[in-house]
The first five atom37 places (N, CA, C, CB, O) and aatype in JSON, in Angstrom:
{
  "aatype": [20, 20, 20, 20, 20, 20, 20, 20, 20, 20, 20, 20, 20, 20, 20, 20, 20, 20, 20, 20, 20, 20, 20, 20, 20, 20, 20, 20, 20, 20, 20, 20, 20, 20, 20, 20, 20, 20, 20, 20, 20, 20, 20, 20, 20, 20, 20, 20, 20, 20, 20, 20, 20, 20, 20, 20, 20, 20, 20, 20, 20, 20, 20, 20, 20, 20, 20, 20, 20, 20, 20, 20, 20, 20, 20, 20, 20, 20, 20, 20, 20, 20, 20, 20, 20, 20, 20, 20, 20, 20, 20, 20, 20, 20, 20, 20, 20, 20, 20],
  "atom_mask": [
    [1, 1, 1, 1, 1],
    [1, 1, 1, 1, 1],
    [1, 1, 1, 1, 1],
    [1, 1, 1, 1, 1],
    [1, 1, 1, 1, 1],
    [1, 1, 1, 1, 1],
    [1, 1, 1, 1, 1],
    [1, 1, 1, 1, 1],
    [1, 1, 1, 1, 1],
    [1, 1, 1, 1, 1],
    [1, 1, 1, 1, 1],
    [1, 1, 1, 1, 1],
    [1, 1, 1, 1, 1],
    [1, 1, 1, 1, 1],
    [1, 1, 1, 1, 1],
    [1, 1, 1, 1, 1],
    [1, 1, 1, 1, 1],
    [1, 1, 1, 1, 1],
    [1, 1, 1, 1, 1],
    [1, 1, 1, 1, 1],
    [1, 1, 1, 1, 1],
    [1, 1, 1, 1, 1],
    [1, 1, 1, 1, 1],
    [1, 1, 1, 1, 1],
    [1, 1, 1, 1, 1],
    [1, 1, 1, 1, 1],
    [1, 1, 1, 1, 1],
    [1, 1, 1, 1, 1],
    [1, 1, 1, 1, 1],
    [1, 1, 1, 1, 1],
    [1, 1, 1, 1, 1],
    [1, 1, 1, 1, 1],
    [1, 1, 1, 1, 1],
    [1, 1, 1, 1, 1],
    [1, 1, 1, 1, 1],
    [1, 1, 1, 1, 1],
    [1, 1, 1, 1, 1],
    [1, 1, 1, 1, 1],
    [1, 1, 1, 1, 1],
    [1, 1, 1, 1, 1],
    [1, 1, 1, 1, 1],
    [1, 1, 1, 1, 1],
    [1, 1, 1, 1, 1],
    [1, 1, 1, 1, 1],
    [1, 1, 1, 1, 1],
    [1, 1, 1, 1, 1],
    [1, 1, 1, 1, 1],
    [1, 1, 1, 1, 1],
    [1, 1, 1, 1, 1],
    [1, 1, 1, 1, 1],
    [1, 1, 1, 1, 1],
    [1, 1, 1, 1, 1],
    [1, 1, 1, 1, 1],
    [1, 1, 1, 1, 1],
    [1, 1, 1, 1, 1],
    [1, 1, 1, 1, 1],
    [1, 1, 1, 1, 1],
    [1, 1, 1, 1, 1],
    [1, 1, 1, 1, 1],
    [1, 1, 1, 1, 1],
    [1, 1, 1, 1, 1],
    [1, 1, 1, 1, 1],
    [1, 1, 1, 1, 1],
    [1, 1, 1, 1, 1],
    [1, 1, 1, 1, 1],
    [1, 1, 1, 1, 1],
    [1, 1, 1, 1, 1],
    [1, 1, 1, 1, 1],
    [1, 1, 1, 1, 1],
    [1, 1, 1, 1, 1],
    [1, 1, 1, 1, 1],
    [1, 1, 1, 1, 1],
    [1, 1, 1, 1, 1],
    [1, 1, 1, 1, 1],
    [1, 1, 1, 1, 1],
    [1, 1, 1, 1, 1],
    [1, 1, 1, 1, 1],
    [1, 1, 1, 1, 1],
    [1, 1, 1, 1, 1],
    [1, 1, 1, 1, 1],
    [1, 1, 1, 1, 1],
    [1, 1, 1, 1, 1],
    [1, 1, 1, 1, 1],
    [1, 1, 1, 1, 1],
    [1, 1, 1, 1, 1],
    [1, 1, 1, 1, 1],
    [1, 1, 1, 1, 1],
    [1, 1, 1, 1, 1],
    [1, 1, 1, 1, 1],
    [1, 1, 1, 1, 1],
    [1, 1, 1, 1, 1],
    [1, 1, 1, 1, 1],
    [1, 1, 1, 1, 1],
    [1, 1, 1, 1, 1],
    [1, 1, 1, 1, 1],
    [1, 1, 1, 1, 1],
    [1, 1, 1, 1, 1],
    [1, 1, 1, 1, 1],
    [1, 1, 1, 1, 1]
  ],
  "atom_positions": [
    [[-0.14, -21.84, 6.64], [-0.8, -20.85, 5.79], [0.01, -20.73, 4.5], [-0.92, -19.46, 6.53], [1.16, -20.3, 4.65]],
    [[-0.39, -21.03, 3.2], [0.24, -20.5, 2.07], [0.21, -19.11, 1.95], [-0.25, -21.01, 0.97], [-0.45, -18.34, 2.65]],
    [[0.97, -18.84, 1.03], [1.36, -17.11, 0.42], [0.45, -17.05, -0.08], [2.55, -16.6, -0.59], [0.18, -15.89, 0.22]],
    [[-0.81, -17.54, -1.0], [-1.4, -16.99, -1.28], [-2.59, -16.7, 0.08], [-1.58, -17.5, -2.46], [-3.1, -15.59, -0.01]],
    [[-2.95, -17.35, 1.0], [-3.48, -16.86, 2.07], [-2.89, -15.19, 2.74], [-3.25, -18.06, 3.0], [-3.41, -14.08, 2.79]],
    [[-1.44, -15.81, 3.21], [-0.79, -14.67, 3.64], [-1.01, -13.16, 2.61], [0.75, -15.17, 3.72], [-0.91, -12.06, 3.15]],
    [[-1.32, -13.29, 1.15], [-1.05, -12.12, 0.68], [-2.89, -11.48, 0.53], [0.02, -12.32, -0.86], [-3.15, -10.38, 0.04]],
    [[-3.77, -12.26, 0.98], [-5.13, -12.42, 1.16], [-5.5, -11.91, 2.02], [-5.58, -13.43, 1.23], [-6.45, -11.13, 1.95]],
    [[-4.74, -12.25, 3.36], [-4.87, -11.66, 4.84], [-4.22, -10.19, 4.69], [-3.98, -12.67, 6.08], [-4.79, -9.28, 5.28]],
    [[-3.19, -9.94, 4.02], [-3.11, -8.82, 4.02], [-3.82, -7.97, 3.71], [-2.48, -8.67, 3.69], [-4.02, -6.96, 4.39]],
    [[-4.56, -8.3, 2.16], [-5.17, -7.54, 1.63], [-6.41, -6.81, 2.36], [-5.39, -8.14, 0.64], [-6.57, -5.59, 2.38]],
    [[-7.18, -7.67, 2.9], [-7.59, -7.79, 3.94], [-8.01, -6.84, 4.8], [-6.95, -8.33, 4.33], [-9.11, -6.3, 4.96]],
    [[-6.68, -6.68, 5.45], [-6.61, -5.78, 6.54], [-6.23, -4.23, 6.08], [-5.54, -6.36, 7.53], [-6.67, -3.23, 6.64]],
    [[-5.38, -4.24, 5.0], [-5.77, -3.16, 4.22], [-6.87, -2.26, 4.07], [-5.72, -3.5, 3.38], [-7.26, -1.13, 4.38]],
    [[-7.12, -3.08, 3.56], [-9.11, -2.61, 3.38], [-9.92, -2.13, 4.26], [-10.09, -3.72, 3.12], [-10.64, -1.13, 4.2]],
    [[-9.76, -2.95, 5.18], [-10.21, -2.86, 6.58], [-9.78, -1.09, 7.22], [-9.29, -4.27, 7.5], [-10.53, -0.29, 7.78]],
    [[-8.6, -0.98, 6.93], [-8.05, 0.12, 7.44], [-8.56, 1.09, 6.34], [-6.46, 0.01, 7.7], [-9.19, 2.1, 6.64]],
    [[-8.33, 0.81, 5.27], [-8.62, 1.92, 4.45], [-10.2, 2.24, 4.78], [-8.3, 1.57, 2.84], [-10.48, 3.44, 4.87]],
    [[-10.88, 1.61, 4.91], [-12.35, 1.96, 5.35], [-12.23, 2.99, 6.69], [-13.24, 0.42, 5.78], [-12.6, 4.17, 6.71]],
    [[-11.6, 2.21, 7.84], [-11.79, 3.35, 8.79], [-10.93, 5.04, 8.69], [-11.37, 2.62, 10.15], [-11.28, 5.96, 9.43]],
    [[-10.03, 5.16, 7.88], [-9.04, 6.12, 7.46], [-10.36, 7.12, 6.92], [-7.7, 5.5, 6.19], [-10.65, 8.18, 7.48]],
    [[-11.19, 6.48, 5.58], [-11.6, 7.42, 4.85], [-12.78, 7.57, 5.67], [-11.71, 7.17, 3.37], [-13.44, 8.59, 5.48]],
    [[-13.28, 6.58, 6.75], [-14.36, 7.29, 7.75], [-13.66, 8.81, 8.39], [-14.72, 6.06, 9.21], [-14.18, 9.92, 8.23]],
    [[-12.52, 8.59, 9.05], [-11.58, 9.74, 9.6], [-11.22, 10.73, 8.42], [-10.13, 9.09, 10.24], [-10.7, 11.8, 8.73]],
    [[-11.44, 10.49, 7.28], [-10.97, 11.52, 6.75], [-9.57, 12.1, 6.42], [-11.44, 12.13, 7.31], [-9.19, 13.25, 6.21]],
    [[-8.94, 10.88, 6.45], [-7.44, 10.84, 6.63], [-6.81, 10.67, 5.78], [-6.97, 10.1, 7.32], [-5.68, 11.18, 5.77]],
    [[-7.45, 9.56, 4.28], [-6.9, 9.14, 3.18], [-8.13, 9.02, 2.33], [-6.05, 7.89, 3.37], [-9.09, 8.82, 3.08]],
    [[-8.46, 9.05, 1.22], [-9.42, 8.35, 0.1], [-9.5, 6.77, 0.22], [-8.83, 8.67, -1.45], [-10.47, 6.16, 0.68]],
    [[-8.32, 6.22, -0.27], [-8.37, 4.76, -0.61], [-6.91, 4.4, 0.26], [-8.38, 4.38, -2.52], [-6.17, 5.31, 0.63]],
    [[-6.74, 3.54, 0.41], [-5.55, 2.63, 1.1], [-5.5, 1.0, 0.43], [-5.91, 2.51, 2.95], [-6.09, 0.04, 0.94]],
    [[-4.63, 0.95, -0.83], [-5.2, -0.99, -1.08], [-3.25, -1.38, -0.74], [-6.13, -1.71, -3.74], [-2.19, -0.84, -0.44]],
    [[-3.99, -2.92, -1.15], [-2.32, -3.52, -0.94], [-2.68, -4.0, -2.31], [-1.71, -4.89, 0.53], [-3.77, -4.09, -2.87]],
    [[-1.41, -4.29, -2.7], [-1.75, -5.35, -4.24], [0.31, -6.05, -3.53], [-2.0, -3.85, -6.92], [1.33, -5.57, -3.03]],
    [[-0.27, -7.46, -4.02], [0.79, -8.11, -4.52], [1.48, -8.47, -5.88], [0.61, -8.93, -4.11], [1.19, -9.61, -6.25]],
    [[2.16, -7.91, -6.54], [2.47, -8.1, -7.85], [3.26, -9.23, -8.18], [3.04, -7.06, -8.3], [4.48, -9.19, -8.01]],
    [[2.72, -10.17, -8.6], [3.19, -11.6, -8.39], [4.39, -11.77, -9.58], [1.8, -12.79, -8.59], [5.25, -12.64, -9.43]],
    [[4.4, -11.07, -10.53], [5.22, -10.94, -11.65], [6.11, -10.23, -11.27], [4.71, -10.48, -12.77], [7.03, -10.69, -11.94]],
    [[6.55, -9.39, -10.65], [7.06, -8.29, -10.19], [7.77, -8.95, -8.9], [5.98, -7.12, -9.98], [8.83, -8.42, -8.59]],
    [[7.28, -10.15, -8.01], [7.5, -10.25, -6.71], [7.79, -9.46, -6.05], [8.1, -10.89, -6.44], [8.9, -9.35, -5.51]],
    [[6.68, -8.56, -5.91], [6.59, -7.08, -5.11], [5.55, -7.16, -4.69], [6.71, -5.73, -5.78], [4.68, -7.74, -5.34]],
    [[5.18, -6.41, -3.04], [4.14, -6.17, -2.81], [4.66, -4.99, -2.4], [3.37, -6.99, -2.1], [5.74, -4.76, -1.86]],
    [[3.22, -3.77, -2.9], [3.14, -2.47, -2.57], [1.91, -1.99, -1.9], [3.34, -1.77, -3.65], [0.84, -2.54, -2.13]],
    [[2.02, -0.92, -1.01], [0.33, -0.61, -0.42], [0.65, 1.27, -1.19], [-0.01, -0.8, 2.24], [1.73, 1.86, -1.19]],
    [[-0.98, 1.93, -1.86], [-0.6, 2.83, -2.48], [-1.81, 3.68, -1.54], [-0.52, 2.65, -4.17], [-2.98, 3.29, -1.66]],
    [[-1.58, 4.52, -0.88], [-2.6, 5.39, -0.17], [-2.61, 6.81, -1.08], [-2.11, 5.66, 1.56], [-1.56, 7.41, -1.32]],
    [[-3.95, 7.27, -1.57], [-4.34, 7.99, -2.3], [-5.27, 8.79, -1.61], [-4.69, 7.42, -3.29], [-6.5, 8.78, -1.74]],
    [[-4.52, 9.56, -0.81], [-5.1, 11.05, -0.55], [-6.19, 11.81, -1.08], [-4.28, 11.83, -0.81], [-6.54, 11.93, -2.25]],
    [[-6.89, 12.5, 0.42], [-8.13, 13.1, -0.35], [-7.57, 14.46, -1.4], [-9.39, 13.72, 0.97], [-6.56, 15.12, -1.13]],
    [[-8.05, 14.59, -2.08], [-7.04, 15.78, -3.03], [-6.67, 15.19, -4.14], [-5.56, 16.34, -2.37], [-6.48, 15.93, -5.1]],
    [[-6.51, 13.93, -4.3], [-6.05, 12.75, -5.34], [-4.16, 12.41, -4.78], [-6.22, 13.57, -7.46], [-3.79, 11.29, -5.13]],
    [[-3.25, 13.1, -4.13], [-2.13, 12.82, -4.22], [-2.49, 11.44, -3.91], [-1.18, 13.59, -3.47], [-3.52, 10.99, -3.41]],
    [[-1.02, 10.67, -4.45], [-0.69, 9.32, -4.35], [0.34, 8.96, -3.45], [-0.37, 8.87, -5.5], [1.27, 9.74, -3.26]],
    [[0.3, 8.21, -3.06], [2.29, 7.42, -2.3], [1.47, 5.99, -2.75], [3.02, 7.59, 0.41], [0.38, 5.47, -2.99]],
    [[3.2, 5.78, -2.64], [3.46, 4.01, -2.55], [4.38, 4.0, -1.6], [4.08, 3.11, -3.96], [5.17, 4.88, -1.25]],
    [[4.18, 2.7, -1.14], [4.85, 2.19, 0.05], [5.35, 0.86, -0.41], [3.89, 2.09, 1.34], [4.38, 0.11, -0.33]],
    [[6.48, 0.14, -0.89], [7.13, -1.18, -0.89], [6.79, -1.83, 0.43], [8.7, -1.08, -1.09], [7.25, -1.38, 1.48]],
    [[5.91, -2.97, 0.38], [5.6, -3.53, 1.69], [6.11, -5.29, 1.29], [3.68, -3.2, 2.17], [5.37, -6.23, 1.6]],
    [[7.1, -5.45, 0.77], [7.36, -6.68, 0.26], [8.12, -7.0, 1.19], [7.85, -6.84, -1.03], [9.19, -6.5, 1.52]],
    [[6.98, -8.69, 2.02], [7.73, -9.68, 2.77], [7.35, -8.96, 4.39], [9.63, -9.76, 2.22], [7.35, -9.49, 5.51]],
    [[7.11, -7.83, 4.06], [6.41, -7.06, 5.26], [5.54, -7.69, 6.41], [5.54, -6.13, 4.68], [4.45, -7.43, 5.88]],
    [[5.23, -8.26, 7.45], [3.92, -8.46, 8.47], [3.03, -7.59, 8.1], [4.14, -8.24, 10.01], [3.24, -6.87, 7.13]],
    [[1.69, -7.49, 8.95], [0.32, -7.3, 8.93], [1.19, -6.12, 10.13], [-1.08, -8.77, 9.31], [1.39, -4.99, 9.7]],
    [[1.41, -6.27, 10.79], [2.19, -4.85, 12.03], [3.11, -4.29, 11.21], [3.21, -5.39, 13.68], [3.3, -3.15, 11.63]],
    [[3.77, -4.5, 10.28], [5.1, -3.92, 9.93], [4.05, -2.97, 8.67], [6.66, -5.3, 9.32], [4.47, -1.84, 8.42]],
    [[2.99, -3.34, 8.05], [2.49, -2.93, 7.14], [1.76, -1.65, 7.7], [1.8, -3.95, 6.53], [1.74, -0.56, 7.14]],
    [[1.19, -1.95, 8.84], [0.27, -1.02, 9.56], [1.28, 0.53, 9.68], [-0.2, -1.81, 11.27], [1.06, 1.62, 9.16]],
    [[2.63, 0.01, 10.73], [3.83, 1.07, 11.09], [4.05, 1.81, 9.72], [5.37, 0.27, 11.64], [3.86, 3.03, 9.71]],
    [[4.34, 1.34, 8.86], [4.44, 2.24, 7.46], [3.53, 2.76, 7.09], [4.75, 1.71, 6.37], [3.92, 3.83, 6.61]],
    [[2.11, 2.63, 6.97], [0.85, 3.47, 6.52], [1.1, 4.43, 7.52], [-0.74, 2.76, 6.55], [1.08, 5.61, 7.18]],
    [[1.33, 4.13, 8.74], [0.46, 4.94, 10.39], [1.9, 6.27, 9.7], [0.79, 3.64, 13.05], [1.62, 7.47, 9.57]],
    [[3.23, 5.75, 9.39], [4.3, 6.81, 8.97], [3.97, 7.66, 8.63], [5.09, 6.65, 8.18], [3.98, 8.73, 9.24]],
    [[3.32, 7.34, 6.83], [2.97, 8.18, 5.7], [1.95, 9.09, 6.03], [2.57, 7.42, 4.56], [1.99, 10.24, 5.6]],
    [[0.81, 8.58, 6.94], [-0.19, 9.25, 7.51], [-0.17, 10.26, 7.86], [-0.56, 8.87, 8.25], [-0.9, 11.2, 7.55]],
    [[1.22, 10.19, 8.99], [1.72, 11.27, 9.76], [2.84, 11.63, 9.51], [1.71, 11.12, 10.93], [3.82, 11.66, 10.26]],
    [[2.7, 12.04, 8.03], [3.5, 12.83, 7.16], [5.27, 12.29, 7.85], [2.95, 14.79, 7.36], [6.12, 13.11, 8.21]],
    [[5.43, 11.05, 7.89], [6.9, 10.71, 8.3], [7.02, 9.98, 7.27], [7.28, 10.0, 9.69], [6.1, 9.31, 6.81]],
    [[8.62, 10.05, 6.62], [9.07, 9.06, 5.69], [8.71, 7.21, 6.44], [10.95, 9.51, 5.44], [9.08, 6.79, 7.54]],
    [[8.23, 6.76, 5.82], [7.89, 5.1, 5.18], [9.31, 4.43, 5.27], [7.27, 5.03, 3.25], [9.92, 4.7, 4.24]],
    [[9.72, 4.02, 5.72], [11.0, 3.1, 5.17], [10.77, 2.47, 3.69], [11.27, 1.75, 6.24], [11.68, 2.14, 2.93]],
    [[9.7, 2.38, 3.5], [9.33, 1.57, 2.11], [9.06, 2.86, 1.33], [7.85, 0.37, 2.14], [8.85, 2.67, 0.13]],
    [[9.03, 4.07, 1.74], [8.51, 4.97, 0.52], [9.3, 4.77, -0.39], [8.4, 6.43, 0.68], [10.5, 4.48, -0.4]],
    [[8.02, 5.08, -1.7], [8.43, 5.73, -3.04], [8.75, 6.95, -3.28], [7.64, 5.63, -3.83], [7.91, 7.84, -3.13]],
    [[10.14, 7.24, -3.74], [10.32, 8.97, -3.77], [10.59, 8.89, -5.24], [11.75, 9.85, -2.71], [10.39, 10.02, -5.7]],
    [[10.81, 8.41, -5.8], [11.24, 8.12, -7.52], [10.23, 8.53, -8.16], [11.5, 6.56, -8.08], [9.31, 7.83, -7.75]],
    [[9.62, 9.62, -9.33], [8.55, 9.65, -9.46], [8.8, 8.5, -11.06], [7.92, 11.31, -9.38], [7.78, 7.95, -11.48]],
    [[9.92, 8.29, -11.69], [9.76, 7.24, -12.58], [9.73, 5.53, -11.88], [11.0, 7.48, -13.62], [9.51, 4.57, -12.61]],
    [[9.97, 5.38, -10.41], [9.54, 4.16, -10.32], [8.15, 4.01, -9.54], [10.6, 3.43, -9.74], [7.7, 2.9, -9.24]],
    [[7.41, 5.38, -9.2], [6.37, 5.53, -9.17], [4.91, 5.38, -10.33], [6.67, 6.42, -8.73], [3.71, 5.15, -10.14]],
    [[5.6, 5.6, -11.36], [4.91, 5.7, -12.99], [5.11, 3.92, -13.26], [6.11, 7.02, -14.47], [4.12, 3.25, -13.51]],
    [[6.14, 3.45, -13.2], [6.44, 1.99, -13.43], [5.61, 1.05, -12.39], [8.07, 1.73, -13.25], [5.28, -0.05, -12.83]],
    [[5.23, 1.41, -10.98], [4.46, 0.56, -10.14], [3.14, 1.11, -10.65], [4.75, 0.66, -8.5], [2.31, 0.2, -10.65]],
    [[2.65, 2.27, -11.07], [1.09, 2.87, -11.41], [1.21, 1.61, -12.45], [0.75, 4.85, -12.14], [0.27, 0.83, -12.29]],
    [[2.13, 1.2, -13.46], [1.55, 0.39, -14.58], [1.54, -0.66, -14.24], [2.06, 0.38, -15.75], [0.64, -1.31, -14.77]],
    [[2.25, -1.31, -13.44], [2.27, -2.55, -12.85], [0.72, -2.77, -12.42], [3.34, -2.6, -11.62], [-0.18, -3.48, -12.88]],
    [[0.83, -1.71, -11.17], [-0.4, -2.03, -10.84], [-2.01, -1.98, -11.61], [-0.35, -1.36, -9.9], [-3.11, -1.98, -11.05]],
    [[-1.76, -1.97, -12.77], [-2.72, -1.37, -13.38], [-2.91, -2.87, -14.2], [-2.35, 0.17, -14.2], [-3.98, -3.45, -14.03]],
    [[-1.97, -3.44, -14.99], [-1.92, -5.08, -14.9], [-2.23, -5.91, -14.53], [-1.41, -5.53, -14.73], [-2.79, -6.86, -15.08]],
    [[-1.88, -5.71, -13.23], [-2.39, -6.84, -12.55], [-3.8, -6.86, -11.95], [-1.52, -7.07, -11.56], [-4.15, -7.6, -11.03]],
    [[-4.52, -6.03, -12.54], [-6.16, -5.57, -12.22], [-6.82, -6.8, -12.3], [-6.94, -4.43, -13.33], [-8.03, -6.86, -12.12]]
  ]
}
């Protein structure tokens, strides 16, 4: 499987989840983005209410990605959380780039 598969499959399943979350009522949106310039991958779950998190999921599994959303969900620190709100503003632009 290449990385670009692997970062495909992730995305993927992301989605996948973020669909059943906002069926539950649990989150708004859930995406992954890989920032290929950046060699970062982040997943950003955006709360109903609009709050945001990011989660650093770089190099992460499809299980290791899941354990960190299922964290944030249930209001437990992420090992990957973002608590920085200036490297939070710096991944919003990133991610906004790489659109």
């Amino acid at each position: 499987m290449t990385n670009r598969e692997v970062y495909e499959e992730k995305r993927q399943f992301v989605q996948e989840l973020s669909g059943t979350l906002a069926r539950a009522q649990i989150a708004d949106k859930i995406e992954y983005k890989n920032l290929d310039r950046q060699y970062m991958e982040y997943v950003r779950i955006i709360f109903l209410g609009g709050k945001t998190e990011y989660i650093n999921v770089t190099g992460n599994s499809i299980r290791s990605i899941f354990v960190e959303i299922s964290r944030v969900i249930n209001k437990q620190s992420a090992i990957g959380s973002v608590a920085d709100m200036k490297l939070q503003e710096l991944i919003e632009r990133w991610w906004r780039e790489a659109s």
